[in-house]
N, C-alpha and C positions, 0 to 999 in steps of 0.2 A: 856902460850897459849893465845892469843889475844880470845877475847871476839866474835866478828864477824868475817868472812871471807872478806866482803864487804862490806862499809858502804856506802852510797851514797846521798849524798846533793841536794837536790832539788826534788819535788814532784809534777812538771809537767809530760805530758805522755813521755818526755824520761826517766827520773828517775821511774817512777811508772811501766814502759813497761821493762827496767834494772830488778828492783827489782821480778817482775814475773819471767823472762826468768833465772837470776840467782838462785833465791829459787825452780825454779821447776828443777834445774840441782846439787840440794844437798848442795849448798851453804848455811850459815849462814849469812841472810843479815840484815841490819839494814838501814830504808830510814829516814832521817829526812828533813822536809819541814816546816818552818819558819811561814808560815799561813795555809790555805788550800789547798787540793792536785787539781791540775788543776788552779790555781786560777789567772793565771799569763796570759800571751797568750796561753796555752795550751785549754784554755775555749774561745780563740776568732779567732777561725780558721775560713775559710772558709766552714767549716764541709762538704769538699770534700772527698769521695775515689773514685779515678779517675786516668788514664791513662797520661791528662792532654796533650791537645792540642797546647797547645803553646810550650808545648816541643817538639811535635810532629813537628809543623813546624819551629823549630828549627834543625829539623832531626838525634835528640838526641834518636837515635831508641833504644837503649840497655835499656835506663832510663826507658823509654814509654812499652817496656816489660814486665821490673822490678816490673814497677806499677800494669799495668795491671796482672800480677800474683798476687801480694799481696790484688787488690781488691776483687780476687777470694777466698784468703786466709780469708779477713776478711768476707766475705759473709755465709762462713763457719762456721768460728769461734766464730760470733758474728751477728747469724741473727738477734737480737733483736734493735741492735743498731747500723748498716747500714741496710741503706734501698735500694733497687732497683728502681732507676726514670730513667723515658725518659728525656731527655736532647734537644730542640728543637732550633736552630741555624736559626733563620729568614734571610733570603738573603736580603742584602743592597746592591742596586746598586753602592752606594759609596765603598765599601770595597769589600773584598775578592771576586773573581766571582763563580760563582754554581760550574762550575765543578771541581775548587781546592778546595775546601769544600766535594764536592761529592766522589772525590778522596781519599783526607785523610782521611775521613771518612772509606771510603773502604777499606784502609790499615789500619786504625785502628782497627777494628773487627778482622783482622789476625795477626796482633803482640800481642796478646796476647793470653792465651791460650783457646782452645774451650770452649765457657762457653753454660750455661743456658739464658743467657740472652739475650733479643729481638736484631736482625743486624740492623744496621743502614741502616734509607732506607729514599726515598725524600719525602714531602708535600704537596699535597694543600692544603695554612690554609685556603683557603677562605670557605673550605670546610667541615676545622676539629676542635674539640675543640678546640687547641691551639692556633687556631685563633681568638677565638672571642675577646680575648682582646688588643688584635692588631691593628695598624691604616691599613688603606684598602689597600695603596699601598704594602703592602705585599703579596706575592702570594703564596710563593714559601718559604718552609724551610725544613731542615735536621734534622733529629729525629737520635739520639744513644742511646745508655746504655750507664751509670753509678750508680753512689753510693751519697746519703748524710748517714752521721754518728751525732750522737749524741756524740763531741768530749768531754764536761766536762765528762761525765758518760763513755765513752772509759778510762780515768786517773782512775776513779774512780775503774774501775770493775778491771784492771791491780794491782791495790794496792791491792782490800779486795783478789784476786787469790794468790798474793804474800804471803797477810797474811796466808791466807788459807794451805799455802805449807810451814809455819814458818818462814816469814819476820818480821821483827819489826818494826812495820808502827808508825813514830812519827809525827802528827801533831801539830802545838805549840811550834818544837823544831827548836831549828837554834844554827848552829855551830858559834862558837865564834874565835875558834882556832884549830889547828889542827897540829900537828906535826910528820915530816917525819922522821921514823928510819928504822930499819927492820921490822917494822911494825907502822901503825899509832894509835896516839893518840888524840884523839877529844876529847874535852869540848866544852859542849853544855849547853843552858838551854832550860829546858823542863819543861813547864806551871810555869815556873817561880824558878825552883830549879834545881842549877847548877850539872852537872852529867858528868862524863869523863867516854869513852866507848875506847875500843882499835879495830884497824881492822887489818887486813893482807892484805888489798887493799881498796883504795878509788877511787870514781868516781865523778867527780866534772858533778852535771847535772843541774845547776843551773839557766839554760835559759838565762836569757838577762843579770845576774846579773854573769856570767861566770866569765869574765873579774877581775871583782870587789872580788869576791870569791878566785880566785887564787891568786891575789896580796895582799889582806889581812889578809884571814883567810890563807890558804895553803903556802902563802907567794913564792909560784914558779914563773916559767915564765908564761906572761899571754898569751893567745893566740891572734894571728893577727885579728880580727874580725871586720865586722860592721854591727851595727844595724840598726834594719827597722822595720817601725810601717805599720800592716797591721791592716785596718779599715775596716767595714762595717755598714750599719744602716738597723734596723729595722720598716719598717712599717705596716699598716695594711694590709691585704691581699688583694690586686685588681686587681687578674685572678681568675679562678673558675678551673682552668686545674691544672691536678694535672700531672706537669710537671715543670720542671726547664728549663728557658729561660735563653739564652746563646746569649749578644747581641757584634754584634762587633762595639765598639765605633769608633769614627771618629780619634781616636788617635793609632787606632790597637791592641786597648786592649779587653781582653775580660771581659765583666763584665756578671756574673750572678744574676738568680734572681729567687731564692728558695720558696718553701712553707717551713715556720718555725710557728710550735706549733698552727697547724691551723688555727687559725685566722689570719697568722702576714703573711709577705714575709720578709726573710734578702736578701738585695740586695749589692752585693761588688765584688771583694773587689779593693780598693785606696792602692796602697803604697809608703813611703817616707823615703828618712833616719831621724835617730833618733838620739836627743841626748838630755841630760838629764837624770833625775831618769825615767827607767821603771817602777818605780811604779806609778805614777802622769802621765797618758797617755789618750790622749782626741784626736777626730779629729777634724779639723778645720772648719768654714763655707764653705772655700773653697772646701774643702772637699765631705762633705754632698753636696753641690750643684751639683759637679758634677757628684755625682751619681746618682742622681735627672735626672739631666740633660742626662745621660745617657742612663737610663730607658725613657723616655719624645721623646726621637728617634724614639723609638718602641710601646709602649702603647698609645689606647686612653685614659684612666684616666691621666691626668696631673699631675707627682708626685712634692711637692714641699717643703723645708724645714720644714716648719711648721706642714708636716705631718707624720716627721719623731718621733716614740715614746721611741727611745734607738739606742746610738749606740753603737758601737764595737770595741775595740781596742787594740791590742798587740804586746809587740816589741820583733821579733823574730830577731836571729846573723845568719849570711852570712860570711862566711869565710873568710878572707882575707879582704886588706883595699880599702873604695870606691866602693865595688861594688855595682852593681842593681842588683833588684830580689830577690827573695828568693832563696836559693840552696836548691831542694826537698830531698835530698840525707839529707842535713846534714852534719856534722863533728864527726868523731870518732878518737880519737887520745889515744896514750897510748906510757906511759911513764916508764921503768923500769932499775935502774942502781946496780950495786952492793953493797948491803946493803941498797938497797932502796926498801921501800914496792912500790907495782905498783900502779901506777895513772895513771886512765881514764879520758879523758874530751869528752864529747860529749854535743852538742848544735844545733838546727837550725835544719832543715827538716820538712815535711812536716806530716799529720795525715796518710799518704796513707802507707811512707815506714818508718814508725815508730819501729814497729815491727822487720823489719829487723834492723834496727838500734840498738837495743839492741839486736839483736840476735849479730850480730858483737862484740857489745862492750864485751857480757859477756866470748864470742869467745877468746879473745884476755887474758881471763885467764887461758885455759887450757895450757900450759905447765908449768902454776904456782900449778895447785889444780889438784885434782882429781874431775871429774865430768862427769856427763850423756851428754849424746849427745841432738844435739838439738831436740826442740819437744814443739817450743810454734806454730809451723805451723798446729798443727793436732790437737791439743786439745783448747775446747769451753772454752772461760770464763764465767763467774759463769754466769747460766739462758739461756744460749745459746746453750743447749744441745739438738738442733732442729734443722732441715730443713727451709730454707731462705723462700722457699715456701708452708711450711706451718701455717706464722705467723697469717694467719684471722683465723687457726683453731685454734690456743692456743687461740686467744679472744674466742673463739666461746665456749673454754674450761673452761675459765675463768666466762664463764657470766653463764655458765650452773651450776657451782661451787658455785658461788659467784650472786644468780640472783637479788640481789641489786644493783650492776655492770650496770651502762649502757655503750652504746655501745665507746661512746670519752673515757671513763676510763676505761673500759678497755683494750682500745685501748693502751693509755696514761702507764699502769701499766704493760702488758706485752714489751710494747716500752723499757720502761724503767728495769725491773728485771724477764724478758723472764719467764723460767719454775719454777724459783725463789720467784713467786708472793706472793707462798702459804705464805714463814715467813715474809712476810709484812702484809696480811690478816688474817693466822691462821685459825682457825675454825667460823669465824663470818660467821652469817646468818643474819643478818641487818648492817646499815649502823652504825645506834646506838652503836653498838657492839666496830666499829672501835674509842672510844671516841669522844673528842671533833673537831670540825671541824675548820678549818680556809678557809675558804671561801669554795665554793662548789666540790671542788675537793680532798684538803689535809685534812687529819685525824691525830689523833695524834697518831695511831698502825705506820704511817708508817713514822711519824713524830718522833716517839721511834724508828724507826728500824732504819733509817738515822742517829738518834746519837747514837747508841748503837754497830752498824753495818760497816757506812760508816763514821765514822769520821767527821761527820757534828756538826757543835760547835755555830753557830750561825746562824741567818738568811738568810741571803747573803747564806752562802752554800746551804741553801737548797733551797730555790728561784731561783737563778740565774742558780747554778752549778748541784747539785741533779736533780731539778726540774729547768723547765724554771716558776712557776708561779707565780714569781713576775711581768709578765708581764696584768697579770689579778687579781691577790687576792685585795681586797681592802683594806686602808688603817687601817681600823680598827681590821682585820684580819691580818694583820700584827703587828700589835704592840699587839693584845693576843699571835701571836705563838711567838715574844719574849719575851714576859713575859714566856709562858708554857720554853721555852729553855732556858730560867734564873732558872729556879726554878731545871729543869731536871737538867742542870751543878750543882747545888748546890748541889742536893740529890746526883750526882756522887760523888763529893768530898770527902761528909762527909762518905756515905758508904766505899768507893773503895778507896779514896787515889790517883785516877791514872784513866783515860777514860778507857772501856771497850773496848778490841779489838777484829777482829773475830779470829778465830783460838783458 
């Protein structure tokens, strides 16, 4: 008897969204991911959930449906980490005119299905917050619904769910080999000691490294694919509306321009084919400038390289050779012959139909297994067991609980693990309580809960991926929370043998 049902390579949000949908349908799965979970382009999305208008006028209406149900799906299932924004589309004389705008707009509110959420209706910024940072020739803009997500922590909360339902979440592990019988046999090393695991089915979720993974390790056909490195930068935040501006560049692209981590804007995104190691991926000046240049259309603040403070970059696969664009669907392919265990590959798509993606892929094992029907559409992942609107009351729950708490943290902590807070806080009634600090926000209770919990192993995870507060903690706060994460890994070793997992 094979050791798992289904093992699967790779611990971006396809692999991680797999590994929940499988484990909660009675499967034995085992994920292993080479570094950290999200840590690849799955952490450098556009942190859209969105219907997505360029599809729209593309008049890809099925697509544009599809979405818009699933951002209803995730609104649901994860209020804590989508969020509900107006989205504000300023009229250029040079592009689109008002009433094709106004239009699809209005068709957009009805392909999708009845929500909660504000209709799209017209503007006067000269009139309304979202103008004020705006240059004056603008009169006239279009306001919608949509969604930003918190996409590292979307990867994240899909794994510890996985765990939670008895997946075997390996961080640190990366397959080596893999061999296809009536069932497979993988060798791996894991934190550094070689281990052979057997599965009844493999899924190759590998993201940009697909290619490279099937011709090496799996040693199969590789699939037709090309890559594309989609970019963003972050600067400091210079509108005060808490709206996401959606400009149409002179080139017909759309670029937006988010509030991220409160004080910042990400604005994007650029895309180009790619080639090279995904792992070594940077944008260019050319780049950067013309997103600069983009934003500089619309805003009076003049954005310009120099005041860009991070940027963003990931290379996601597009099916087949030479295309543009991303394909928001993605690739789901599966492969089964006689006397061959089944292989999945799936790669590419977007944050919105993620979900459905592995709802699909793990789809394509029931006439091999027995299992539950599906059911990641209905049930919250972990913290999310709450009403989309009523996230200011969990703060509000939160500070009355915890009245050390001010209002950005706990803003920040229910953002981040919804109704879940409590086993990051515990019973602390001071700040004191939570130990030591690294810079004015991270504690080491929750800096423990991160490696003990989510799988966070070194700093970078939790700055970047966990948390965004590498973009603020100082440098001297950083180099104690790696020291405190040197010393943590050590006492794990020598105690346990092996990282502690949830479940």
């Amino acid at each position: 008897m094979a050791d798992y049902d289904l093992a699967i390579i790779g611990g971006g949000l396809n692999g991680a969204s797999l590994a929940r949908d499988a484990a909660g349908r009675g499967l034995r799965v085992i994920l292993l991911e080479q570094g950290d979970l999200g840590g690849a382009a799955s952490s450098a999305s556009p942190r859209l959930v969105h219907g997505d208008l360029s599809v729209l006028e593309r008049r890809r209406f099925a697509r544009v449906r599809r979405q818009l149900n699933e951002r209803e799906t995730w609104l649901a299932i994860a209020p804590h980490l989508v969020r509900p924004m107006r989205f504000a589309i300023p009229s250029h004389v040079d592009e689109r005119p008002p009433w094709l705008l106004r239009s699809a707009l209005w068709f957009y509110d009805r392909l999708g299905p009845r929500s909660r959420l504000p209709a799209s209706e017209t503007i006067n910024i000269t009139h309304h917050p979202v103008g004020n940072a705006l240059k004056r020739p603008f009169g006239l803009a279009f306001e919608y619904s949509d969604c930003l997500v918190d996409d590292s922590r979307l990867v994240v909360l899909n794994a510890l769910d996985a765990a939670e339902r008895g997946a075997d979440i390996r961080t640190g592990a990366r397959c080596v080999r893999a061999d296809r019988g009536n069932v497979w046999r993988l060798a791996m090393i894991d934190r550094g000691h070689r281990q052979i695991v057997t599965a009844r089915a493999l899924a190759n979720a590998s993201g940009a490294w697909t290619g490279l993974v099937a011709e090496t390790i799996l040693r199969q056909p590789v699939p037709q694919t090309s890559a594309v490195q989609i970019s963003q930068i972050v600067v400091p935040r210079f509108f005060d509306a808490d709206s996401v501006y959606v400009f149409q560049n002179s080139d017909k692209r759309l670029i937006f321009a988010s509030p991220y981590e409160r004080d910042f804007a990400l604005i994007g995104s650029v895309s180009r084919a790619f080639t090279g190691d995904p792992a070594i991926v940077a944008m260019t000046a050319a780049e950067v400038s013309y997103l600069c240049d983009a934003a500089n259309r619309y805003f009076r603040e003049n954005l310009h390289p120099a005041d860009v403070v991070r940027t963003i970059s990931g290379v996601n696969l597009v099916p087949g050779r030479g295309g543009r664009g991303v394909s928001r669907d993605g690739s789901v392919g599966f492969d089964h012959r006689r006397g061959k265990a089944p292989l999945i590959t799936m790669f590419g798509g977007d944050v919105t139909t993620s979900r459905l993606r592995a709802e699909r892929a793990a789809s394509q094992l029931t006439p091999h297994y027995p299992m539950s029907p599906r059911w990641t559409a209905k049930t919250a992942l972990p913290g999310g067991d709450f009403d989309w609107e009523r996230f200011d009351d969990q703060v509000e729950a939160a500070r009355a609980r915890w009245r050390f708490l001010g209002e950005t943290q706990a803003q920040r902590l229910v953002a981040a693990y919804g109704t879940r807070i409590a086993d990051v806080l515990g019973e602390a009634t001071s700040r004191e309580q939570l130990g030591q600090a690294f810079g004015p926000e991270l504690t080491e209770a929750e800096v423990r809960y991160l490696m003990t919990r989510e799988w966070a192993r070194f700093p970078d995870d939790i700055l970047w991926r966990r948390t965004k507060l590498g973009l603020t903690m100082p440098p001297a706060d950083r180099e104690a929370l790696a020291a405190f994460m040197g010393q943590g890994a050590k006492a794990e070793r020598i105690g346990e043998g092996k990282v502690v997992r949830p479940g």
